[in-house]
MDAnalysis code that builds the backbone (N, CA, C; Angstrom):
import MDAnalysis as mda
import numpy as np

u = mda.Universe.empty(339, n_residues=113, atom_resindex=np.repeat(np.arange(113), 3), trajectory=True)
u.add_TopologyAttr("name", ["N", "CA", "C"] * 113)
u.add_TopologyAttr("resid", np.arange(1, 114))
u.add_TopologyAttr("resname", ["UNK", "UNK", "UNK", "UNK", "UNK", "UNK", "UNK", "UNK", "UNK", "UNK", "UNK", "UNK", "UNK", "UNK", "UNK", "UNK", "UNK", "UNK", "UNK", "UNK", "UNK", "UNK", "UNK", "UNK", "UNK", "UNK", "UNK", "UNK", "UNK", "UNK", "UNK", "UNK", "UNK", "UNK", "UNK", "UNK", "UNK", "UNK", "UNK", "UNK", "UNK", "UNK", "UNK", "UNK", "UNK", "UNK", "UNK", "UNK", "UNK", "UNK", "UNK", "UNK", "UNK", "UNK", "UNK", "UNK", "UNK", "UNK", "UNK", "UNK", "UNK", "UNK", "UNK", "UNK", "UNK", "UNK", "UNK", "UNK", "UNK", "UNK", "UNK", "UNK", "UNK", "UNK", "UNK", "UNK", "UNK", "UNK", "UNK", "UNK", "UNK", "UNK", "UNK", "UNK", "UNK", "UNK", "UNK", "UNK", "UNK", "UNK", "UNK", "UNK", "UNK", "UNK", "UNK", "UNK", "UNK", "UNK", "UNK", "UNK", "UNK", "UNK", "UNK", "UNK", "UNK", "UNK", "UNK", "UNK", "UNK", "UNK", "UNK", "UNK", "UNK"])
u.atoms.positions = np.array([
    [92.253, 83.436, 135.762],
    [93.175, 82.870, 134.796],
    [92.379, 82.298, 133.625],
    [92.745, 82.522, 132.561],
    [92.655, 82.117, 131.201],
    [92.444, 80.699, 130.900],
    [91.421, 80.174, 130.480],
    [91.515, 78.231, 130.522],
    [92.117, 77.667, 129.226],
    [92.806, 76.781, 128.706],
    [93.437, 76.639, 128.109],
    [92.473, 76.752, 126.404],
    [91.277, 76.351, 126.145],
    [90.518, 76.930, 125.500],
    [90.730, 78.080, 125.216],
    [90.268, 79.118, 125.898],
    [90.635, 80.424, 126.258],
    [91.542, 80.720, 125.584],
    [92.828, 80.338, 126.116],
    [94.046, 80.646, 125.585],
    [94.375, 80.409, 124.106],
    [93.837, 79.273, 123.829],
    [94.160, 78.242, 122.514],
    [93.021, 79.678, 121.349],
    [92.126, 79.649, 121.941],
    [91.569, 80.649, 120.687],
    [92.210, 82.040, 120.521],
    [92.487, 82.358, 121.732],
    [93.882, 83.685, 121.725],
    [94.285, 83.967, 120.501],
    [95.062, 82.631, 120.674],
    [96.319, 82.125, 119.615],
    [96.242, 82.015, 118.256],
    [94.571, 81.429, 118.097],
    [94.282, 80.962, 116.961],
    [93.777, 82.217, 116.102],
    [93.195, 83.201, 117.027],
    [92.983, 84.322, 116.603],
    [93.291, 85.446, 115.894],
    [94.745, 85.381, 116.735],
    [95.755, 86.480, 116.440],
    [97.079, 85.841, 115.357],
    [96.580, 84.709, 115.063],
    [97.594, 83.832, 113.947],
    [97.528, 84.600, 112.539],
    [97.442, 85.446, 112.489],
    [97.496, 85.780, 111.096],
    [98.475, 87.411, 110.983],
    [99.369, 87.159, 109.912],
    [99.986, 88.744, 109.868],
    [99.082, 89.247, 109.992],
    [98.574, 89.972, 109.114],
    [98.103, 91.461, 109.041],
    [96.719, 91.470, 110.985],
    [96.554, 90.725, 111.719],
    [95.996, 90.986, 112.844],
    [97.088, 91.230, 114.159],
    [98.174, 89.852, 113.380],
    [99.724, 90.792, 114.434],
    [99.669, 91.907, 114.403],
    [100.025, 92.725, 112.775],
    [99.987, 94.153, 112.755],
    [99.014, 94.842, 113.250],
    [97.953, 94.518, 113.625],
    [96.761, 95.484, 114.023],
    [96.809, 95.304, 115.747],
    [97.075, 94.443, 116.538],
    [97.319, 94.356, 117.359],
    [98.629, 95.351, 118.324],
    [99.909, 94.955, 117.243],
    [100.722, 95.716, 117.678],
    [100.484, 97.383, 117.496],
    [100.051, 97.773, 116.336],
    [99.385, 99.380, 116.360],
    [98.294, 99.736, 117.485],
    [97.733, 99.383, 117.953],
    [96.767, 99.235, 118.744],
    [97.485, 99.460, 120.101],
    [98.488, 98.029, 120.066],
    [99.090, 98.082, 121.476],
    [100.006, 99.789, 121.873],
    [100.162, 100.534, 120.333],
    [100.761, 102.012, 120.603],
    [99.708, 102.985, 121.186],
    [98.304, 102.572, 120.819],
    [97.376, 103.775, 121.522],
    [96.032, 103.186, 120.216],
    [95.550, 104.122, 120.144],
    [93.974, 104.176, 119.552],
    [94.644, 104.075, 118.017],
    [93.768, 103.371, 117.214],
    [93.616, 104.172, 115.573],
    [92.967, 103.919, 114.843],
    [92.292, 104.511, 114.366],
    [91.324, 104.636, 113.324],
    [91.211, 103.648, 112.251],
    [90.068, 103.340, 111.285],
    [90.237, 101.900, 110.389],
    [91.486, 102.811, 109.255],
    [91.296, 104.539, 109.080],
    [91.922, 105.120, 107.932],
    [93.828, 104.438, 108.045],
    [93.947, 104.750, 109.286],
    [95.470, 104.285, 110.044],
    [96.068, 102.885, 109.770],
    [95.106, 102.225, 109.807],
    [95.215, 100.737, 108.992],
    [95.452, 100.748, 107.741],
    [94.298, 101.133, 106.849],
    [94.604, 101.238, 105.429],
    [95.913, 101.458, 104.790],
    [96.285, 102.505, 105.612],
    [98.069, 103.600, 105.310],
    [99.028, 102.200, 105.409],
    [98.831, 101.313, 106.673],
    [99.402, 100.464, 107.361],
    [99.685, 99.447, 106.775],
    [98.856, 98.746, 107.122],
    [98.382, 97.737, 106.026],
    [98.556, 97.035, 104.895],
    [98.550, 96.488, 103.950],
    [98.786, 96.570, 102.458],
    [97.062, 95.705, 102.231],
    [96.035, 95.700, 102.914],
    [95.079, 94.736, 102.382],
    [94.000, 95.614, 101.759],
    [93.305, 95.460, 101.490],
    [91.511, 95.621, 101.096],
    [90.884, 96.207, 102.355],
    [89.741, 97.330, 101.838],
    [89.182, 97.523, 102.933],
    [88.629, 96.531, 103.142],
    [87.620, 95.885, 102.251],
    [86.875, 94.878, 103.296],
    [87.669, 93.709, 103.763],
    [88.779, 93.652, 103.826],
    [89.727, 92.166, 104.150],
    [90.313, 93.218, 105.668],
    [90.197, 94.181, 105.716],
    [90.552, 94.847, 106.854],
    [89.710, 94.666, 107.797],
    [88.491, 95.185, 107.142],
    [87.150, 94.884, 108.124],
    [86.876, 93.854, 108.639],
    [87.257, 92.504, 108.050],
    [86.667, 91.163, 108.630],
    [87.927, 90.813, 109.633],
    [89.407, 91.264, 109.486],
    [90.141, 91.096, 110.252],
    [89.682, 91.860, 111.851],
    [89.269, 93.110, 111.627],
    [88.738, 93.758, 112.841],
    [87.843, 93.665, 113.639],
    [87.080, 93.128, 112.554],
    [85.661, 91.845, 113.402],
    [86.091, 91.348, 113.984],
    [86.655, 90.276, 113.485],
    [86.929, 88.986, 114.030],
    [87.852, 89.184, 115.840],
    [88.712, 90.219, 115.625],
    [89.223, 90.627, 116.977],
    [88.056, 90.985, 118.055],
    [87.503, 92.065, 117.346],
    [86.039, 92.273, 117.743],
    [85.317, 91.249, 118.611],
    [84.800, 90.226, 117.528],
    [84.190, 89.233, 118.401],
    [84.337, 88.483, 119.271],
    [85.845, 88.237, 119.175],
    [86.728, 87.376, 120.647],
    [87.231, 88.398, 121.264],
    [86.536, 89.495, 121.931],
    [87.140, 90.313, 122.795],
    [88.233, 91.060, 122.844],
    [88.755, 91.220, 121.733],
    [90.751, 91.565, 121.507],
    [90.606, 92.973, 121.812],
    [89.451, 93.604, 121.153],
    [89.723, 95.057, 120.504],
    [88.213, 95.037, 120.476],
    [87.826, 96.533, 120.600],
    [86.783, 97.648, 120.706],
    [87.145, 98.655, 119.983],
    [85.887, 99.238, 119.780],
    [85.754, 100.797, 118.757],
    [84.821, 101.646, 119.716],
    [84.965, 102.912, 119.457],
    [84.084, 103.557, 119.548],
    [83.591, 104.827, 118.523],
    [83.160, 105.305, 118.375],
    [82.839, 106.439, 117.318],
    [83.115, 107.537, 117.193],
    [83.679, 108.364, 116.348],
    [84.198, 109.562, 116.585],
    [83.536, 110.303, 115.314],
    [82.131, 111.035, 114.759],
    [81.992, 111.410, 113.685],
    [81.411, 110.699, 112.688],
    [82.479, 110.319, 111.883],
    [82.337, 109.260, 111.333],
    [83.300, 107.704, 111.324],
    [84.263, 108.543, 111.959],
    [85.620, 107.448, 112.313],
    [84.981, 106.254, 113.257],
    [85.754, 105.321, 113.226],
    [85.277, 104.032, 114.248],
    [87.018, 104.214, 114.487],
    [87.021, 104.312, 115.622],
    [88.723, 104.196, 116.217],
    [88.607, 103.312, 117.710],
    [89.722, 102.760, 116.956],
    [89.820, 100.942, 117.512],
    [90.772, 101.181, 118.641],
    [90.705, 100.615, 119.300],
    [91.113, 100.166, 120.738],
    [91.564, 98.859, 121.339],
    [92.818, 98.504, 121.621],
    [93.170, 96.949, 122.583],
    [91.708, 96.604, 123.963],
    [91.273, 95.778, 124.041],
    [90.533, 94.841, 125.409],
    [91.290, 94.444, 126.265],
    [92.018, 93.492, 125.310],
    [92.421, 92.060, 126.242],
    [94.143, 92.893, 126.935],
    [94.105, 92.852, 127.883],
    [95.432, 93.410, 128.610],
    [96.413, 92.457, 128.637],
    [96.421, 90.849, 128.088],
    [97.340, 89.754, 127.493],
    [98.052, 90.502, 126.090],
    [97.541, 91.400, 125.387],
    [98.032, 91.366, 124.099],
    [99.248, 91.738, 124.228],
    [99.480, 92.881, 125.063],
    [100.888, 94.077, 124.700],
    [102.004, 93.171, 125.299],
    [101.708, 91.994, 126.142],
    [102.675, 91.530, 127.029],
    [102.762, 90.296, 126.189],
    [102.401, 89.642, 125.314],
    [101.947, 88.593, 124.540],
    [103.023, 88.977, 123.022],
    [102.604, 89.956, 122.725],
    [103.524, 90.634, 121.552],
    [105.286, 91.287, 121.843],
    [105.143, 91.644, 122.749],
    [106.015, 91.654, 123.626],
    [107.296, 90.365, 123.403],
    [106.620, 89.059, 123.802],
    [107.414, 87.874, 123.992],
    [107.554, 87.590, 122.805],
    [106.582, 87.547, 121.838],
    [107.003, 87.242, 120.199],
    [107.703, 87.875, 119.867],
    [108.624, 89.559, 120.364],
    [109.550, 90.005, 119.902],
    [110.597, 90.015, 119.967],
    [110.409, 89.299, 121.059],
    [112.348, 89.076, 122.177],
    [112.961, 88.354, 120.940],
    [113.912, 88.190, 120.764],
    [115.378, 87.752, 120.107],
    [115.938, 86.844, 121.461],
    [116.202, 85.462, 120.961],
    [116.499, 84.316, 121.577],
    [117.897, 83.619, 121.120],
    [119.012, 84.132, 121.475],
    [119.997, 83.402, 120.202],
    [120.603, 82.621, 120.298],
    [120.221, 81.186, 121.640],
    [120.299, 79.840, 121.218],
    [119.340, 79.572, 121.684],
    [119.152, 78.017, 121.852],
    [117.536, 77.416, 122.125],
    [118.753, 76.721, 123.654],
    [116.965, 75.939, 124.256],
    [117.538, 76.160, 125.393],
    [118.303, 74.926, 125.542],
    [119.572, 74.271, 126.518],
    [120.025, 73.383, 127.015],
    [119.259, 71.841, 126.791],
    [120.326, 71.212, 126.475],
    [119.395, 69.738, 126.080],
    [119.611, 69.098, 127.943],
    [118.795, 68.360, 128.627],
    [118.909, 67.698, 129.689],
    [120.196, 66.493, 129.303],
    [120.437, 66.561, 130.983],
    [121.652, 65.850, 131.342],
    [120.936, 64.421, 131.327],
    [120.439, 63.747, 131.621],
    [119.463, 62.986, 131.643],
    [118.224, 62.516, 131.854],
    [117.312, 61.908, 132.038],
    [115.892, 61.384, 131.674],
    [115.687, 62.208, 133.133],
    [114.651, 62.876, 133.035],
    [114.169, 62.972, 134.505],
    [113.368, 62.281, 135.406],
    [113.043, 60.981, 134.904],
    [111.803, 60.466, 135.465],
    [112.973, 59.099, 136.131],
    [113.746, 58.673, 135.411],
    [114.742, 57.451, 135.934],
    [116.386, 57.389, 136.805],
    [116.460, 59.100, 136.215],
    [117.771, 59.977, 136.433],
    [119.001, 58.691, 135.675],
    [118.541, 58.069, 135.075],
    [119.720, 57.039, 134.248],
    [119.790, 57.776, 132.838],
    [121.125, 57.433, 132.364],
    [121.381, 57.447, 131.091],
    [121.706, 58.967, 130.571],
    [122.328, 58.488, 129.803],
    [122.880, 60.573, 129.167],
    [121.553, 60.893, 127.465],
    [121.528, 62.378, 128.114],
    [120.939, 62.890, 126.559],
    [121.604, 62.324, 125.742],
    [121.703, 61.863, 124.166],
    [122.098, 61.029, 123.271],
    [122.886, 62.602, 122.626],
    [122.565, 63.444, 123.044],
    [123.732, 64.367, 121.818],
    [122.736, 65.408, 121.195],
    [122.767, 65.657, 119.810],
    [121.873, 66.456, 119.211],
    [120.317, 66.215, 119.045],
    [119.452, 67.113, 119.305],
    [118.398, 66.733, 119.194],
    [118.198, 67.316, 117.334],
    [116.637, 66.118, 117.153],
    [115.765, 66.028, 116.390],
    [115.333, 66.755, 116.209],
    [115.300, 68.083, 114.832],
    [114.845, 68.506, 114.594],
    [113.891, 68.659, 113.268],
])
């Protein structure tokens, strides 16, 4: 299991659009940096440092084809991870009936948002 470190850089990692998008293409099969570009709307080199950076925290691998570098998912958290960021949720959940620690007193009504 993943230590919350671990996890927390996951997160911090994959926080950015355009690495969502590279993640989720990825999570379809292999593709090339050219497949990105098409994809994409950035800079090659703003592509490249995004692919590093997955790179270096384990997300994603390349290997060589020619001249192609065609990229690849690692981490077997991603597809199931992207996954949950896609679900559609269309209320939030139940406010508690009361305190759980005293079982006294009612939720006050609407929460604080």
């Amino acid at each position: 299991m993943k230590s919350i470190g671990k996890k927390t850089e996951l997160l911090r990692v994959l926080a950015h659009p355009a690495r969502i998008r590279i993640a989720e293409e990825l999570s379809k099969g292999v593709k090339c940096v050219s497949d990105f570009e098409e994809l994409l709307e950035v800079s090659q080199p703003n592509l490249s440092q995004h692919l590093a950076l997955l790179r270096t925290h384990g997300l994603i691998d390349y290997y060589v084809d020619g001249r192609l570098r065609c990229y690849f998912l690692v981490d077997p958290m991603i597809p199931d991870l992207l996954e949950l960021l896609g679900r559609d949720y269309p209320e939030p959940l139940p406010a508690p009936a009361c305190c759980p620690i005293t079982r006294k007193g009612l939720y006050p009504g609407s929460r604080r948002r």
